[in-house]
C-alpha positions as CSV (number, residue, x, y, z in Angstrom):
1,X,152.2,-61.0,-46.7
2,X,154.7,-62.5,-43.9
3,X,153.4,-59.4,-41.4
4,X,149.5,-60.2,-42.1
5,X,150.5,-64.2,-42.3
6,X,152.2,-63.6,-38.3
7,X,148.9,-61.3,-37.2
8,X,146.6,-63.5,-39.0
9,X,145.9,-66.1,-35.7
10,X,143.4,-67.4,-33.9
11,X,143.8,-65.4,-31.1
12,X,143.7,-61.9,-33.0
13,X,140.9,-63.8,-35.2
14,X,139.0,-63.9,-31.5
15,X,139.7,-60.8,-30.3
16,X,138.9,-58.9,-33.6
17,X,135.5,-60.4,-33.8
18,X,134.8,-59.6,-30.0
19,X,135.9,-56.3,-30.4
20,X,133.9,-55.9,-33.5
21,X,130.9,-57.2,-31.8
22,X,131.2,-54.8,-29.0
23,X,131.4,-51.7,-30.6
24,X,128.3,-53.2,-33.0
25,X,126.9,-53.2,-29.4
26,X,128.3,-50.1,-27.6
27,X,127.0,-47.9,-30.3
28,X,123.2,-49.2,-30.6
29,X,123.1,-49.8,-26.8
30,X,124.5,-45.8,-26.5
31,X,122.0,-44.8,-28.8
32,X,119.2,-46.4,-27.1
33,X,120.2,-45.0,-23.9
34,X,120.9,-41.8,-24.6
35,X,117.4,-41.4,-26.9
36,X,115.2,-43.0,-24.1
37,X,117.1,-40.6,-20.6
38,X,116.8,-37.7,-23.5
39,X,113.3,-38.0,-23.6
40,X,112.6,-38.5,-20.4
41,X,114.3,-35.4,-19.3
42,X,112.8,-33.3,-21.3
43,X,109.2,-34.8,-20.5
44,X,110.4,-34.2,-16.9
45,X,111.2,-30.7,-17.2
46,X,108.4,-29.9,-19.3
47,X,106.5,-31.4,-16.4
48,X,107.9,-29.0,-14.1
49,X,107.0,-25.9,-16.3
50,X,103.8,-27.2,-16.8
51,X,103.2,-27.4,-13.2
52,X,105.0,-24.4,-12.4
53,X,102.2,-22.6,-14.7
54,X,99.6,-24.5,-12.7
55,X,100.9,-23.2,-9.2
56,X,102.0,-19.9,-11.1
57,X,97.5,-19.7,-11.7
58,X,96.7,-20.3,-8.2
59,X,98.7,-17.4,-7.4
60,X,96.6,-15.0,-9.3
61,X,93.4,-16.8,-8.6
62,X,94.5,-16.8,-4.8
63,X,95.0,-12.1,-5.3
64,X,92.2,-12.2,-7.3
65,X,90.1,-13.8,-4.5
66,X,91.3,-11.4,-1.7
67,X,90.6,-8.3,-4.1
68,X,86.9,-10.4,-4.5
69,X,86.8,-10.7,-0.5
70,X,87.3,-7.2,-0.4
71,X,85.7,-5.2,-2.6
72,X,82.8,-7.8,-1.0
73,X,83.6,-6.3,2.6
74,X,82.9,-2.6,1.4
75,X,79.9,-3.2,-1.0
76,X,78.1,-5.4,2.1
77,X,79.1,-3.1,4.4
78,X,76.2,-1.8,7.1
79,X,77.1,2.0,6.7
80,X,77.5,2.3,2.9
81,X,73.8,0.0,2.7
82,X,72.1,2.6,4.7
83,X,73.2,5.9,2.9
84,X,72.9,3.8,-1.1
85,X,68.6,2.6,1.0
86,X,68.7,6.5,1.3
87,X,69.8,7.6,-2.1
88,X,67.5,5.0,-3.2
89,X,64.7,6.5,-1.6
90,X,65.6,9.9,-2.5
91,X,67.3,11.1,0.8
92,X,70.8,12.2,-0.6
93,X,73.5,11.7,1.1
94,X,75.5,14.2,3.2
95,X,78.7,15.3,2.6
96,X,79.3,14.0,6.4
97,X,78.2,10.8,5.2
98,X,80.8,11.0,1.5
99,X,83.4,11.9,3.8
100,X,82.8,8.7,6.2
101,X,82.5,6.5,3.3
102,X,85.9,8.0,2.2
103,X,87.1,6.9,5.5
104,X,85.6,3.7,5.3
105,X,86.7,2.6,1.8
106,X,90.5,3.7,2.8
107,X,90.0,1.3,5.9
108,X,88.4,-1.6,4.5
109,X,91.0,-1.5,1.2
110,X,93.6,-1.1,3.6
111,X,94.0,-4.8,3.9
112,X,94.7,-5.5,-0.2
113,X,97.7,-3.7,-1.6
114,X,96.8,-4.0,-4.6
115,X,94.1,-1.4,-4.4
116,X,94.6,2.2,-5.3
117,X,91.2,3.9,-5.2
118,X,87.6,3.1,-4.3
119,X,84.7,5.1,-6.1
120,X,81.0,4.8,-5.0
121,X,77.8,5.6,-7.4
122,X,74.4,5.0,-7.0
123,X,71.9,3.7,-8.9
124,X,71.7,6.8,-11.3
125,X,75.4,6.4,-11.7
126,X,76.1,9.8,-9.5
127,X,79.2,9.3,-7.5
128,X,79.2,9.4,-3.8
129,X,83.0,9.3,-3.5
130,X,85.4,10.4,-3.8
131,X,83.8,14.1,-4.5
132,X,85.6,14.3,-7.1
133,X,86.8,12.8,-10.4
134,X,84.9,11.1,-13.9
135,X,81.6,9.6,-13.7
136,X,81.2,6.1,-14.5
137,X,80.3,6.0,-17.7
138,X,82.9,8.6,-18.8
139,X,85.5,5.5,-17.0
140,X,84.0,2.2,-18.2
141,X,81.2,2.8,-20.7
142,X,77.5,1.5,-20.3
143,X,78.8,-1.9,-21.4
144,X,80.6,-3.2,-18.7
145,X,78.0,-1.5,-16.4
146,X,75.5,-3.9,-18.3
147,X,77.6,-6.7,-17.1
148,X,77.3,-5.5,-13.4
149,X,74.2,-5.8,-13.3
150,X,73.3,-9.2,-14.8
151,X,76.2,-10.0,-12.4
152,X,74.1,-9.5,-9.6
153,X,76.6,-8.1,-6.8
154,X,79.2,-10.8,-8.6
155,X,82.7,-8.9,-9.2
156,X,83.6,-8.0,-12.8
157,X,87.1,-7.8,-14.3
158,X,87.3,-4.9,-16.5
159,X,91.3,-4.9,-17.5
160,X,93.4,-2.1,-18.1
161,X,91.8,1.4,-17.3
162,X,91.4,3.3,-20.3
163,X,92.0,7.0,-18.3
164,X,94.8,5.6,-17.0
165,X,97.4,3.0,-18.5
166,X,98.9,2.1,-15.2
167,X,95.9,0.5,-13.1
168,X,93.1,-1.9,-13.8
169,X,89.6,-1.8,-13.4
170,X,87.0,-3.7,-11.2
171,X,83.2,-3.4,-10.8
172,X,80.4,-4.7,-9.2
173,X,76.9,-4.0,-8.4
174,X,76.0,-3.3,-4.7
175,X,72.9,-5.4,-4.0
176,X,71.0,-3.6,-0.6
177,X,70.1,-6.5,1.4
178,X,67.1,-5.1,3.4
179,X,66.0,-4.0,-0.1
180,X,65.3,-7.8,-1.4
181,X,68.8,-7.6,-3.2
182,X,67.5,-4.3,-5.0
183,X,70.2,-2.2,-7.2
184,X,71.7,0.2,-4.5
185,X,74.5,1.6,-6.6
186,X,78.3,0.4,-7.6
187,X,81.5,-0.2,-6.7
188,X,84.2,0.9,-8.8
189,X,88.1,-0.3,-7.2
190,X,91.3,0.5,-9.6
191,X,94.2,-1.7,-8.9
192,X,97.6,-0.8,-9.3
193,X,99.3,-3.0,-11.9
194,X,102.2,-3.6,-10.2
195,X,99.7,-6.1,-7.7
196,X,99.8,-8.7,-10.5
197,X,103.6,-8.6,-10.7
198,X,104.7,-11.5,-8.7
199,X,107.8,-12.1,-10.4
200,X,111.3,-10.6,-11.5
201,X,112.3,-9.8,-15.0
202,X,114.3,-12.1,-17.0
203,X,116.6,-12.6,-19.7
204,X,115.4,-13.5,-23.5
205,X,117.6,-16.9,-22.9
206,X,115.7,-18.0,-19.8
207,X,112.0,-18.6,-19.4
208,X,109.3,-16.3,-19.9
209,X,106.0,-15.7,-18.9
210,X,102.7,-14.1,-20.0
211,X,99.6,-13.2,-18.1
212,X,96.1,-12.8,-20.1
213,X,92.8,-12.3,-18.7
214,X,89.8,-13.3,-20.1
215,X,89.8,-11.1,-22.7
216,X,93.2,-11.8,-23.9
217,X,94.6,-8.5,-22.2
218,X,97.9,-8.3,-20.9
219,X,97.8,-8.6,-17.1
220,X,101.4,-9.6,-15.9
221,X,104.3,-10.1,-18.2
222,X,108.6,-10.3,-18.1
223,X,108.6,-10.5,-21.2
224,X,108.5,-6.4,-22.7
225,X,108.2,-7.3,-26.0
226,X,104.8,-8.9,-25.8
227,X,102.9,-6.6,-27.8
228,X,105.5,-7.2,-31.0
229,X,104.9,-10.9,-31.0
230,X,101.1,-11.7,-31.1
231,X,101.4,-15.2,-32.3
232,X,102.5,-16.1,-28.4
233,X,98.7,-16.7,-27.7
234,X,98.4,-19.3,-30.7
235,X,98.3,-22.9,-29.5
236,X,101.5,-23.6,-31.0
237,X,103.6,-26.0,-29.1
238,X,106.8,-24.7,-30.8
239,X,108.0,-20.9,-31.2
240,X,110.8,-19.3,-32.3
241,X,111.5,-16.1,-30.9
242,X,114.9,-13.9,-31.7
243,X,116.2,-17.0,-33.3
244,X,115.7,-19.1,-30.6
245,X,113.0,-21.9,-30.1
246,X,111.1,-22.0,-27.7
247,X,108.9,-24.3,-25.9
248,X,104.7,-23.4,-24.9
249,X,102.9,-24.2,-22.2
250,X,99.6,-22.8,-20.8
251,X,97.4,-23.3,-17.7
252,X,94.1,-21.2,-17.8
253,X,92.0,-20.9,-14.5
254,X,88.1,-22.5,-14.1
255,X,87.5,-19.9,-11.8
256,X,89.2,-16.1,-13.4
257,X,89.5,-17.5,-17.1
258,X,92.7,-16.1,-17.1
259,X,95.7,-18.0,-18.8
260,X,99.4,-18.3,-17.8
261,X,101.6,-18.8,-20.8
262,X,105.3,-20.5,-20.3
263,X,107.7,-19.8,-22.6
264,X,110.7,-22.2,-22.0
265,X,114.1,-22.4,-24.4
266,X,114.9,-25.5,-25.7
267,X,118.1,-25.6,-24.8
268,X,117.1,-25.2,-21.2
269,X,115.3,-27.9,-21.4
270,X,118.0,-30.4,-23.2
271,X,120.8,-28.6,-21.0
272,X,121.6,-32.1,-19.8
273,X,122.2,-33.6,-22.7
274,X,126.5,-32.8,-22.8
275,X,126.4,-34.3,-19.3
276,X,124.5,-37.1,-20.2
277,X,126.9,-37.5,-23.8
278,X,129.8,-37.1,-21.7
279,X,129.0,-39.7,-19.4
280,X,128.0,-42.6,-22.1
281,X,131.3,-42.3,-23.8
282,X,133.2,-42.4,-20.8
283,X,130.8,-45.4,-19.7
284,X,131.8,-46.6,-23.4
285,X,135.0,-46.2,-23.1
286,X,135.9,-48.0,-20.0
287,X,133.6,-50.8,-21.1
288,X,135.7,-51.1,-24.3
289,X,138.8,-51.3,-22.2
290,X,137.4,-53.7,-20.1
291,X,136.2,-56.3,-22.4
292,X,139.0,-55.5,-24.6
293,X,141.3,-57.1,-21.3
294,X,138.8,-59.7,-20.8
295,X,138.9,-60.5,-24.4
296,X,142.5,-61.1,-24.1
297,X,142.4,-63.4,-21.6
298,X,139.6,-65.3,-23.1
299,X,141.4,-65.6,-26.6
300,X,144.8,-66.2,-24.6
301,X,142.4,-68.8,-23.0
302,X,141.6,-70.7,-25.8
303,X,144.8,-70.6,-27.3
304,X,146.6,-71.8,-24.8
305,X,147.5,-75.6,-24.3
306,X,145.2,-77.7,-22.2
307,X,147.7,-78.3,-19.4
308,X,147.9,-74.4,-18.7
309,X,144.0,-74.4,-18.6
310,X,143.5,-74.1,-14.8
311,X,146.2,-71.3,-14.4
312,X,144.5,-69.3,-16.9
313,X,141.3,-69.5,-15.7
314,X,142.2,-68.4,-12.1
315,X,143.8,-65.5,-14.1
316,X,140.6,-64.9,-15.7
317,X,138.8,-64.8,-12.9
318,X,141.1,-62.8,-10.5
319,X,140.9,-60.2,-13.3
320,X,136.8,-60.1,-14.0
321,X,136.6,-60.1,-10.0
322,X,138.4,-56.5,-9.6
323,X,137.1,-55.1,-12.9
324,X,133.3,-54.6,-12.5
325,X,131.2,-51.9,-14.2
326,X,128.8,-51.4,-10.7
327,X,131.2,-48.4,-10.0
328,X,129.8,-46.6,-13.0
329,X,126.0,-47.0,-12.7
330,X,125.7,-45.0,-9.6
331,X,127.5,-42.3,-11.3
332,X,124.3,-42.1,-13.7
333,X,121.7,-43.0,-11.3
334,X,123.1,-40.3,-8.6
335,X,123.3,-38.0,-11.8
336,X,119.4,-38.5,-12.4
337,X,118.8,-38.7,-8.5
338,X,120.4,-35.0,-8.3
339,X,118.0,-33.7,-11.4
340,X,115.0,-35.1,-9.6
341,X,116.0,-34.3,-6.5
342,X,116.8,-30.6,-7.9
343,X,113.2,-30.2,-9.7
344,X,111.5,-31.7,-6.1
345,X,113.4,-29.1,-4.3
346,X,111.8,-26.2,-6.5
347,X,108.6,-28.0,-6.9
348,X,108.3,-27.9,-2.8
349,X,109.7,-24.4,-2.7
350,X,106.7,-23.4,-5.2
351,X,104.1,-25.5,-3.2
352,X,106.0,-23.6,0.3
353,X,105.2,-20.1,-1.8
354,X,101.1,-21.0,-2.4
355,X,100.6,-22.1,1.2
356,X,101.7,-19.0,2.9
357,X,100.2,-17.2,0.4
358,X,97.2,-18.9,1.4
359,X,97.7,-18.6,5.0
360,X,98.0,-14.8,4.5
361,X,94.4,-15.0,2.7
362,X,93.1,-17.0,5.6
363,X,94.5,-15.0,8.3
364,X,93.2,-11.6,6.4
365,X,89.8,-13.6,6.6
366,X,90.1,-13.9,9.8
367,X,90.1,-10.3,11.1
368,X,86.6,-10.0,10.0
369,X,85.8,-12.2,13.3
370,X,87.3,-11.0,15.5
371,X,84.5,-8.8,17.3
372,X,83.5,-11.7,19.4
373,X,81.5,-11.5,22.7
374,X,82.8,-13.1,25.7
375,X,80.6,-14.0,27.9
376,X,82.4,-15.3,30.8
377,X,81.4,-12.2,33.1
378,X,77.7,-13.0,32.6
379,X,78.4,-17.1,34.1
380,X,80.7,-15.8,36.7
381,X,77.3,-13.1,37.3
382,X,75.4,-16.6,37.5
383,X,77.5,-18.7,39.2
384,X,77.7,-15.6,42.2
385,X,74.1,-15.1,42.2
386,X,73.7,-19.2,42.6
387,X,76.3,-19.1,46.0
388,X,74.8,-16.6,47.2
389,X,70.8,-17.8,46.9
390,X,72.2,-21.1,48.0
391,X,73.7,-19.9,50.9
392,X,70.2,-17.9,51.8
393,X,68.6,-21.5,51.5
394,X,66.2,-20.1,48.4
395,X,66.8,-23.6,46.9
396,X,64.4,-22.8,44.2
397,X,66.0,-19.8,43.0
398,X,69.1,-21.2,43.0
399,X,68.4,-24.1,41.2
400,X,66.4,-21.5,38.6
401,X,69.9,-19.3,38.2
402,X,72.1,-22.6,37.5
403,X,69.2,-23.7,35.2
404,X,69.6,-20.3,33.3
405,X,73.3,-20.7,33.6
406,X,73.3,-24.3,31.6
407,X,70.8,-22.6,29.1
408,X,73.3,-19.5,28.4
409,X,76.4,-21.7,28.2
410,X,74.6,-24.0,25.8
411,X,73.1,-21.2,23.7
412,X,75.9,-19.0,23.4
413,X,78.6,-21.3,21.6
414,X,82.6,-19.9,21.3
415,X,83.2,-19.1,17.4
416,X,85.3,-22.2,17.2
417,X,82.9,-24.4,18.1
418,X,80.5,-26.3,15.9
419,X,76.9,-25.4,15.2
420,X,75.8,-29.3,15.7
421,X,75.1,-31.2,18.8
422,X,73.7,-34.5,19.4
423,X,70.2,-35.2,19.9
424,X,71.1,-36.1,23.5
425,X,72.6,-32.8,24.1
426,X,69.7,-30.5,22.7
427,X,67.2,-32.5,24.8
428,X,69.5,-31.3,28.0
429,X,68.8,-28.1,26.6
430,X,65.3,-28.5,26.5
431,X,64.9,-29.8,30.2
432,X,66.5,-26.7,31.8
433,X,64.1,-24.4,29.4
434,X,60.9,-26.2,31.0
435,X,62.7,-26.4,34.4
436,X,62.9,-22.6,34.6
437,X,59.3,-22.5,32.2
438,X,57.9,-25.0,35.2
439,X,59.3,-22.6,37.8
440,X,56.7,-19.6,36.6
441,X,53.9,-21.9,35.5
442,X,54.2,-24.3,38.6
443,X,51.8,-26.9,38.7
444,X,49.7,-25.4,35.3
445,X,52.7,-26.9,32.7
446,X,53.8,-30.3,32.2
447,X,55.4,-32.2,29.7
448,X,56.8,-35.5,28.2
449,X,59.6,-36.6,26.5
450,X,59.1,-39.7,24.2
451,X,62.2,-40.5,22.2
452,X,63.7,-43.9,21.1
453,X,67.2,-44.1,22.8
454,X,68.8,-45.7,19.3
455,X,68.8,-41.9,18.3
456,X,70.3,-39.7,21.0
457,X,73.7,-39.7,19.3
458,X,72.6,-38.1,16.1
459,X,73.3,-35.0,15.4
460,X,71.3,-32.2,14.5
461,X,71.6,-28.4,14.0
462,X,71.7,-26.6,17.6
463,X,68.8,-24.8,18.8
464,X,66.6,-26.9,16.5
465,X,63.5,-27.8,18.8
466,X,63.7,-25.3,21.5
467,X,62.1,-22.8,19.8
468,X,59.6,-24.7,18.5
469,X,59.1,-25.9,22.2
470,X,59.4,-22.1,23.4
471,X,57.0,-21.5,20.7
472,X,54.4,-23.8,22.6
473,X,54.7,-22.5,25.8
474,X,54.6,-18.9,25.4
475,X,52.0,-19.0,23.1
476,X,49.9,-22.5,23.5
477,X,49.8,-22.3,26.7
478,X,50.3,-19.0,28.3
479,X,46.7,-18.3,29.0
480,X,46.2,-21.9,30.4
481,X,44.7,-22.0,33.5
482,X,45.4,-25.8,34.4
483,X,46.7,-28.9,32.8
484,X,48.7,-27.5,30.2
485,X,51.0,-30.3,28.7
486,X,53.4,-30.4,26.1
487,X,54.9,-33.6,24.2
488,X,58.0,-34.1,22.5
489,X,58.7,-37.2,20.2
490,X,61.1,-38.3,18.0
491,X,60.8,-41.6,16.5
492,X,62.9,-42.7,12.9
493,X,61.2,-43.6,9.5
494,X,60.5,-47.0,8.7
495,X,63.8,-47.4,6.8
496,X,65.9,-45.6,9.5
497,X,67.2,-42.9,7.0
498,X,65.6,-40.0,8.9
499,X,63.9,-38.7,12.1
500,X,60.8,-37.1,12.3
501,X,60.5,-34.7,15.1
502,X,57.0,-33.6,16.9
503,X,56.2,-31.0,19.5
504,X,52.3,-31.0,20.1
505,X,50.6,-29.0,22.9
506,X,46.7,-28.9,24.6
507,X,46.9,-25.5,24.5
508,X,44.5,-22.5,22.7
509,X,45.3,-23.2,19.3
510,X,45.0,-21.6,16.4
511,X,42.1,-20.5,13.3
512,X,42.6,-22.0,9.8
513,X,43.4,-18.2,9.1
514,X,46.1,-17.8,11.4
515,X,47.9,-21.1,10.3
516,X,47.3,-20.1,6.3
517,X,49.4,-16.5,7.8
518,X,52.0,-18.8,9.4
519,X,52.9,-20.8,6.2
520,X,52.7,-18.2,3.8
521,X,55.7,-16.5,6.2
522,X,57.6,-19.9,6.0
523,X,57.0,-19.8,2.4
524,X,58.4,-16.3,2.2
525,X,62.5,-17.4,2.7
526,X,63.3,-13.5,2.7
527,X,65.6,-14.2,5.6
528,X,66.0,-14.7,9.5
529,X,62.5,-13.1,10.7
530,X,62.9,-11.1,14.3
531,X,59.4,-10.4,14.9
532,X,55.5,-11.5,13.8
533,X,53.5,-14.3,14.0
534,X,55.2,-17.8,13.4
535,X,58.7,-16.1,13.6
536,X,60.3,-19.0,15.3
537,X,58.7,-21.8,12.8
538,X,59.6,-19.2,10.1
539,X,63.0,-19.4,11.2
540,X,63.7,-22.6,12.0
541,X,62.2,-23.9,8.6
542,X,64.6,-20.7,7.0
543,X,67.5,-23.2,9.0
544,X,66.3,-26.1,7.8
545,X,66.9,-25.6,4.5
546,X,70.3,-23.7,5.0
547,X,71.8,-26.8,6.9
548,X,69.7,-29.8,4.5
549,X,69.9,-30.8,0.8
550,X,66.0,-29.5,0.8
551,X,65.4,-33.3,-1.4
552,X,66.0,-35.0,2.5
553,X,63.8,-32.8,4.6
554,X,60.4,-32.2,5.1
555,X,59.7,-28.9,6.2
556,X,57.3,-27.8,9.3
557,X,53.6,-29.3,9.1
558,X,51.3,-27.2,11.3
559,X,47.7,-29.2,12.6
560,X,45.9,-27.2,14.9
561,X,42.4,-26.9,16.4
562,X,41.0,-24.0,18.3
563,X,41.0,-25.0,22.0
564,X,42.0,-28.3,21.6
565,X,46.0,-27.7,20.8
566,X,48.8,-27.3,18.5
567,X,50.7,-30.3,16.9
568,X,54.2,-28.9,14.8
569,X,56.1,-31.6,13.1
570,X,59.4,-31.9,11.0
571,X,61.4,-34.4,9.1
572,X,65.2,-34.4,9.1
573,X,67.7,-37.1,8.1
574,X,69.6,-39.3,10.4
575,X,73.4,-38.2,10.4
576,X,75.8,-40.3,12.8
């Protein structure tokens, strides 16, 4: 009674409650804490995996495009069209000719390791190469043959190769090009599986990952026992696998229809948490201490007589000034700072991974171009011939070669160059063709230029008029004896969204018949014509439409009367 009468004062009576108070406090504050940084962690990391899954698909979209690109290269290839037109018109092929295509397909497929063998068959399914080997039906049945050929040249994922468990199978028709896109034949490219394996095996306690195609077939996998656990390609969010829990994510590709599957442990993904536990109690701890001192001096405070009220307050607040919990925050903020900083490290290693990857692809891309013509020696051929007329005082002919000069630098652009040019600079164009044009015709050929200056800095597709202006001369006007003229005009719409471009001519003309010939070969769209009537308006309309939404354009308008001219007309839209 006497011991709990002498603890019983107001100043333990304080200091109890405060302390009472805080850990009331300090637990529900901990728990909120550590539930709410708990959470987020594991929302983080399950961030991560999912977008490790994403970047994980464009992997295998990215080696599935360069096996497309390839198998693309050899089907399209000039030599293997002409012998599949042969076999096609029942001219077999040569065992010269199987033995080139061997060579061929071994050159072509030499740029994608993950091919192992390319096989050739015609249409009747008779192989072409190698000379040896199953047929293709005997590999991948009439089904998947079906498939090729709705595909329409379009490559088709077969999966795992039922002659031979260690490769997969690829198809696709081979459409012959001067044949209207006819069935030539097929393409038939195992891949070695080992193409597909981008990553190194695991342990069942870290993360594991499962590649399916479309047709739920195993196409990459660390995980061995795959085949024993079919309930991994459920849409369950939770597994449990060897008596540990797993967590599921999945990313499947708009392009392949393949799906990645991430298996992640659970306890990888709360491995944080003792850290985190660790550091609230100590946090705790010290904030016990400290408000258990600074309870203390606030009971001692109010206990203490008035007259000793200033001493203890300076006291007080010499002690709160050198006790100040800001030395623990940036221990947890640095904490979180170095798991973010951690996953932004790996997430920009994986982005690092893609882009080269990509810049491989790109760069294998571009080998295909780089059989390019220089054609330096032919200005340098020009620019000499020019000195030297000019020198001889044939002014005419000189001014004729630098014409032709202008003419072949503007029509043969560098690959890197663009294949648009203002209006401005394809009307340059245009006045060095009729310079040289006047130069033959002399005094028979004329011509005008009517065009509002508001336009000249729009662009246009290069080469767009000049034929059509070529087109006039040559044949409009060729037999003229005298007064031949040719107009150009381009003048915008009423509302200013598009040009409409006219070359007319007083030339010969043409019948209704000739001009009903001419449209039905614009009509056609079979391609870039090279010879025949109307083959520059056929081609130039065939450019048209590959360079214009076809709603914005109006295509070539023909009005023409025998011995009284040629008008040609077309509308395109005005683009900046």
């Amino acid at each position: 009674m006497k011991f709990f009468q002498r603890w019983n004062t107001l100043r333990n009576q304080i200091l109890a409650v405060y302390l009472i108070v805080l850990l009331i406090v300090l637990a529900t504050v901990s728990y909120f804490i550590f539930n709410q940084v708990a959470q987020m962690l594991r929302e983080n990391a399950e961030a991560h995996v999912q977008q490790t899954a994403k970047e994980a698909i464009g992997r295998y979209d990215s080696l599935y495009e360069q096996l497309n690109l390839i198998t693309k290269q050899i089907a399209t290839n000039d030599q293997l069209q002409s012998i599949l037109l042969n076999e096609r018109n029942g001219i077999p092929a040569t065992f010269q000719e199987r033995q080139d295509l061997v060579t061929l397909t071994s050159r072509l497929q030499a740029n994608a390791d993950g091919i192992y063998i390319t096989e050739i068959f015609d249409s009747d399914y008779d192989k072409l190469t190698p000379l040896d080997g199953p047929g293709l039906v005997e590999q991948i049945g009439t089904e998947y043959i079906k498939k090729a050929e709705q595909a329409r040249g379009k490559m088709i994922w077969i999966g795992d190769d039922r002659l031979n468990p260690d490769y997969f199978l690829v198809v696709r028709r081979i459409s012959l090009m001067s044949d209207n896109f006819e069935n030539g034949g097929y393409l038939l490219a195992r891949i070695n599986k080992s193409y597909f394996q981008t990553h190194t095996g695991v342990g069942a306690e870290d993360q594991l990952m499962i590649v399916l195609d479309h047709q739920n077939q195993v196409v990459s996998t660390n995980y061995s026992e795959f085949a024993k656990f079919e309930g991994l390609i459920d849409d369950n969010q939770m597994l449990k696998i060897n008596e540990d829990n797993y967590i599921r994510n999945s990313e499947t590709s708009r392009e392949t229809g393949w799906t990645v599957i991430m298996l992640t442990p659970i306890s990888r993904l709360t491995e944080g948490l003792p850290v985190l536990r660790t550091i609230i109690a100590i946090a705790g701890l010290i904030g016990f201490i400290i408000f258990l001192i600074f309870s203390l001096f606030l009971s001692t405070y109010i206990t203490k007589p008035i007259n000793r009220l200033t001493d203890t307050m300076r006291q007080a607040g010499k002690g709160t000034l050198t006790l100040s919990p800001a030395s623990i925050a940036p221990n947890e903020i640095n904490e979180l700072n170095n798991t973010y900083n951690q996953l932004a490290e790996q997430t920009n290693y994986l982005i690092q991974m893609v882009y080269e990857k990509e810049l491989i692809k790109s760069r294998t891309e571009l080998k295909a171009l780089q059989a390019q013509i220089n054609p330096h020696f032919l200005f340098n051929t020009l620019d000499l011939l020019y000195w030297s007329l000019d020198e001889k005082g044939e002014d005419d002919l000189a001014e004729m070669v630098i014409s032709m000069s202008n003419l072949f630098r503007y029509t043969i652009t560098p690959p890197k160059e663009d294949e648009w040019v203002t209006l401005r600079e394809e009307l340059e164009h245009i006045k060095q063709y009729m310079m040289i044009m006047k130069m033959r015709f002399d005094e028979r050929l004329t011509y005008c230029i009517k065009i509002d200056p508001e336009l000249l800095d729009n662009l246009l597709p290069k080469l767009i008029i000049q034929p059509l202006i070529e087109n006039a001369v040559l044949h409009g006007l060729s037999d003229q004896i005298k007064n031949g003229l040719i107009t150009l005009s381009v003048e915008a719409t009423d509302d200013n969204q598009a040009m409409i471009i006219t070359v007319a001519d007083n030339g010969k003309g043409m019948s209704k018949e000739k001009i009903e010939r001419i449209y039905q070969k614009i009509n056609r769209k079979s391609g870039v014509q090279i010879s025949g009537d109307g083959m520059a308006l056929a081609n130039v309309e065939r450019r048209l439409q590959l360079y214009y939404n076809p709603e914005q354009v109006e295509g070539i308008s023909i009005s023409s009367e025998e011995s009284k001219g040629t008008l040609v007309q077309f509308k395109i839209p005005i683009i900046k």
